[in-house]
N, C-alpha and C positions, 0 to 999 in steps of 0.2 A: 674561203668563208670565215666568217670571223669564229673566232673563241668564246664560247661563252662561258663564265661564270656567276656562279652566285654571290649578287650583288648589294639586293636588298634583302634583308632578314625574312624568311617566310614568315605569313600570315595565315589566319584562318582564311581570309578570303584576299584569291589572288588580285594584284592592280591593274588592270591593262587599258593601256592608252590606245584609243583608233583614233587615227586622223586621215579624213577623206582628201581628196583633191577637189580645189571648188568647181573645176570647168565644168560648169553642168550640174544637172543633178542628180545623175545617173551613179556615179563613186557613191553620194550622199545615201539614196535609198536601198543601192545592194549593199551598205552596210545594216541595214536595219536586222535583217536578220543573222548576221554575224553575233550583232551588240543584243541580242533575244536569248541566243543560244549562249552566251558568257555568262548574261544574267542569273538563265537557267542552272548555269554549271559554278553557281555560287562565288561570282567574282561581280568585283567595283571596279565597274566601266567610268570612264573619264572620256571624255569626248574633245578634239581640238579642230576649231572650226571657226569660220566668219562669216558675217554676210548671211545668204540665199540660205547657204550650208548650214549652217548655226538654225536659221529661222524654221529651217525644216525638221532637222532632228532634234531641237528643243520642244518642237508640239509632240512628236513620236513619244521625247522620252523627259520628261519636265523635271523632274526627281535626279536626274544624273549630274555628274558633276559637270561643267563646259569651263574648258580654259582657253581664254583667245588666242589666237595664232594666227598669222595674216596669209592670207593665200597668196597665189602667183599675181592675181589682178591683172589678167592678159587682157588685152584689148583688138577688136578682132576686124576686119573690114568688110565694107559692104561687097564687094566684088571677090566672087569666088577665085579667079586668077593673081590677084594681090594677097590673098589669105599667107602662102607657105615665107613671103618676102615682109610681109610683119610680122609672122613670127620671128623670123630670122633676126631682125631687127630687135627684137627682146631678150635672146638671149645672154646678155649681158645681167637686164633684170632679173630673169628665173635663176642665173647662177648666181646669184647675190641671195636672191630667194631660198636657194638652196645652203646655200652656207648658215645664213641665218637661223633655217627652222633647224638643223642641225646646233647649232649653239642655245636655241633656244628649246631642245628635247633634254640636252644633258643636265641645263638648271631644273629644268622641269620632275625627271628620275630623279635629281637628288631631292628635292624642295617636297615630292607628295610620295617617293620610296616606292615610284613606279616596278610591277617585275616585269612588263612586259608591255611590246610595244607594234601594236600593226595598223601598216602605212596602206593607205589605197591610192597606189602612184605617187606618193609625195616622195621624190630620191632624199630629199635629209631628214626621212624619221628613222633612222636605222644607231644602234646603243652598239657598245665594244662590251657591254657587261652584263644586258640582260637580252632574251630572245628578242628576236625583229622579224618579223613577216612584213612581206612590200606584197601586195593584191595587182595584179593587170590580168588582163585576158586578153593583153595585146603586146605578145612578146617579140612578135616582128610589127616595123613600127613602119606603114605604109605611108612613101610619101611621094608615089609616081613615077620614080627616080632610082634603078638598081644600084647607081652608084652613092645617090645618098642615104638608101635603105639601108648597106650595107655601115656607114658609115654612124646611122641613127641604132642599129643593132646594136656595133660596137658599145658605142655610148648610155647607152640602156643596161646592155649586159654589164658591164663596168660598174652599175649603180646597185642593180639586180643582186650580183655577188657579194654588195656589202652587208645583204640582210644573211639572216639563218637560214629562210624558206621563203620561197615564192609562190605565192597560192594562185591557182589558175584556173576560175570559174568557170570551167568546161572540163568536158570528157576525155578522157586518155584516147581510148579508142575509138576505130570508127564504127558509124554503125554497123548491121546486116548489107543495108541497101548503099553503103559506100561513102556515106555522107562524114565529113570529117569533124565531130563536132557542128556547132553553135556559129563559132568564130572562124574557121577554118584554116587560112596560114594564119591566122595572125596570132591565134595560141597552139599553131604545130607548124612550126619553122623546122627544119631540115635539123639543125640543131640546137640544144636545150639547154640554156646553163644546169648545173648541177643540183641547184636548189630546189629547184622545180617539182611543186607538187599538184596534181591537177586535184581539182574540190568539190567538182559536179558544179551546176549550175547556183545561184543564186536567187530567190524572192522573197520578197515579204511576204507575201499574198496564199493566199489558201484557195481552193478550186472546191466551190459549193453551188449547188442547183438554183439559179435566182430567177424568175419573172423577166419578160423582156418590157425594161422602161424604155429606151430610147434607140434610134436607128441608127443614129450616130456617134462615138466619143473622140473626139476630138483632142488631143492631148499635146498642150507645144509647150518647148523647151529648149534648153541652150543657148549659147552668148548669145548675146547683141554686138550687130541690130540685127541679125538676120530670124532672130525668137520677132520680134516685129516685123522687119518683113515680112515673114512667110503667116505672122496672125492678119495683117491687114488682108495680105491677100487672099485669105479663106473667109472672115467675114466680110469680103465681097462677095464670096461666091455663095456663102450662106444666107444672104437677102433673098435670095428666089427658091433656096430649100425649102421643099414642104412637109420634110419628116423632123421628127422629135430631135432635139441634138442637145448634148452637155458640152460645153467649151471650157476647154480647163486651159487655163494661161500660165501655169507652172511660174506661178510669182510670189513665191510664198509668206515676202517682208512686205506686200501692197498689203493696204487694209481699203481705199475706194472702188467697188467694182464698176465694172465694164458695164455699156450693156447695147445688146443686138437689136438693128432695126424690126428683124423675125419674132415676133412671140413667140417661135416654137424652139428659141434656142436658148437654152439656161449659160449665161456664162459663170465659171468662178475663178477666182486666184488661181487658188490651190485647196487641195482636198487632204484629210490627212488619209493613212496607208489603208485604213478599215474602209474608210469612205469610198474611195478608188478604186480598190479589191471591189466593195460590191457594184460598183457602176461600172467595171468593164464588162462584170458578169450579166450583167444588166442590158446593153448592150450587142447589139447586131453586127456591127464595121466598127473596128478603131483606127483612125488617123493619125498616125504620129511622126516623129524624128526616127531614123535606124540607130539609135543608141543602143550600146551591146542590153544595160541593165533592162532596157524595155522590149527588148527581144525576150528573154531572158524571163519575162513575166509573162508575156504573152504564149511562151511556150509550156510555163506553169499554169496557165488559165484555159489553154488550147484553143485562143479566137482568132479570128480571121482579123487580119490589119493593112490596111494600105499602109506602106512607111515610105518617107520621104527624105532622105540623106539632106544633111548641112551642107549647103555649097562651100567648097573647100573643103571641108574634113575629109580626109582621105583614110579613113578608117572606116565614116559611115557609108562613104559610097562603095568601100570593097564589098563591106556587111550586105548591103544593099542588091549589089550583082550575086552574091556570093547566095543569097535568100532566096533572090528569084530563080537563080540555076537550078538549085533543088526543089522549087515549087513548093516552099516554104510558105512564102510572105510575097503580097505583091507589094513592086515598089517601082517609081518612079521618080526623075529627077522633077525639083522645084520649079525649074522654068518652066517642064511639061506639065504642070499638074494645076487638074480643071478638075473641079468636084465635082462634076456631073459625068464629064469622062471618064473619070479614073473611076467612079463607083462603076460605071455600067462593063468597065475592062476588068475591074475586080471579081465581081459577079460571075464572071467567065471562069477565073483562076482557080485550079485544081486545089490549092490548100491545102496540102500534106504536109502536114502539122507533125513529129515526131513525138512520140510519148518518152520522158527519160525519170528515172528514179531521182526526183530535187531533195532528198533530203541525205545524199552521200557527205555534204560539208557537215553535218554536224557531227560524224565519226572524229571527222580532222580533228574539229573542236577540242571535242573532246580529250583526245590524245593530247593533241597543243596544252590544256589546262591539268590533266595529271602531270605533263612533264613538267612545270612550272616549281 
């Protein structure tokens, strides 16, 4: 682990830099309530971000400072069995990428007298002179393949050990009834790097008694094209719905909206965090992507969700099996998924929903900003 010292002259109020990863928006929104609770604890948040990510946590937070920083800009295929072979194919990019935002953190500490610096998955936000938290909740890094998991382990862990602390949006322990965490291997691997500190869950959102507006919430996300694939395919199958539906199209830089054959179906962009918090509440079935952060909210909200795993991502579909084993969340894959079937199989599903204490990260915080 690296050394730290004091680098920048203390302040009344500490500096601390987050930088999300853009894949998605999922890094983007479980920082919100990180960058809530800094606020709270009298520090000046600086935000580094592009694109999607910028356009989302600039509405959350308008006042804050944004310094551009260019993300991965990974590009993704339509065919879920070509996915793991274009990434592969990028590597060369992301390590170029990595190098980069690492030269480009160090100008940054010295140019605004950053004290402190936490990364959500980005490997090159990590300083030699002031603290570095790196965020995953995905410390075994699933990719179908024993030999190359181990091998993506390696390589992680190797990145992992340059920060101070790894914070890991889930529970140490398991539950009563056995359930291991949120995540399951994938933030309780066999073995831990040493940094590793687990933070409880993560949301923005607040859990308050709302009126039911709508049957359905609808919520898509994640790269392209498979964020349109999987929208075209639902607003086909929403032409013949006859219940109330919100369709959020998770596009946060569009300004022309969509709009649905159905009257009965409101589409929007994007909603900001207030807005969304009350329309899940609001809300009967939610439809979405197996994204950890949207697990994660849903289990802060306690509602029932069809989730649908990204073909290819082999994180969201562990998540996915890993949900329905425990009669969490129902879910199915994208090829199988008919809105009229899957409601009537969700219907059926048990829904043991866990209840967990979501405000154990802001203790961390806390400590994280006295030690500062």
């Amino acid at each position: 682990m690296t050394n730290v010292k004091k680098f920048n002259n203390p302040s009344t109020k500490p500096k601390i830099l987050i930088a999300p990863l853009e894949w998605g928006l999922g890094h983007a929104t479980r920082c919100i309530p990180i960058i809530n609770e800094l606020i709270k604890q009298n520090c000046e948040v600086f935000i580094a971000a592009e694109g999607a990510t910028y356009s989302l946590l600039k509405q959350e937070f308008p006042s804050l400072t944004f310094l551009p920083l260019m993300g991965y800009r990974m590009k993704y295929s339509r065919k879920k069995y070509s996915l793991p072979w274009k990434i592969l194919a990028q590597l060369p990019k992301i390590t170029f990428t990595i190098y980069k935002e690492h030269r480009w953190l160090r100008k940054i500490v010295k140019k605004y007298k950053i004290d402190a610096v936490i990364s959500d998955n980005r490997f090159g936000m990590c300083h030699t002179k002031i603290p570095s938290v790196y965020i995953t909740h995905q410390l075994l890094i699933k990719t179908g393949n024993a030999f190359t998991e181990r091998i993506a382990k390696r390589i992680h862990y190797y990145f992992i050990n340059k920060y101070n602390e790894c914070w890991v949006p889930d529970f140490a322990q398991r539950t009563p009834d056995g359930v291991n965490g949120l995540a399951g291997e994938l933030s309780h691997p066999k073995k831990l790097p040493q940094n590793v500190k687990y933070i409880g869950c993560l949301s923005r959102f607040q859990l308050n008694y709302s009126e039911k507006k709508y049957d359905l919430l609808i919520s898509i996300s994640g790269p392209e094209p498979q964020r349109t694939i999987f929208e075209d395919q639902i607003l086909n199958d929403l032409k013949s719905y006859s219940g109330k539906v919100l369709f959020i199209r998770g596009l946060p830089e569009k300004s022309e909206e969509l709009k649905c054959e159905n009257p009965l179906v409101e589409i929007k962009n994007h909603l900001s965090a207030k807005q969304l918090n009350e329309a899940i509440l609001q809300s009967d079935m939610i439809i979405s992507r197996c994204g950890y952060t949207t697990i994660m909210d849903l289990i802060k909200l306690q509602k029932k969700a069809i989730l649908i795993p990204t073909p290819g991502q082999t994180e969201q579909e562990y998540l996915a099996k890993y949900l329905m084993e425990n009669k969490m969340f129902y879910t199915i894959i994208q090829k199988d998924f008919v809105l009229q079937n899957s409601l009537q199989q969700a219907y059926l599903f048990p829904f043991i929903i866990p209840e967990y204490n979501m405000e154990q990260y802001k203790n961390v915080i806390n400590q994280f900003v006295q030690s500062l």
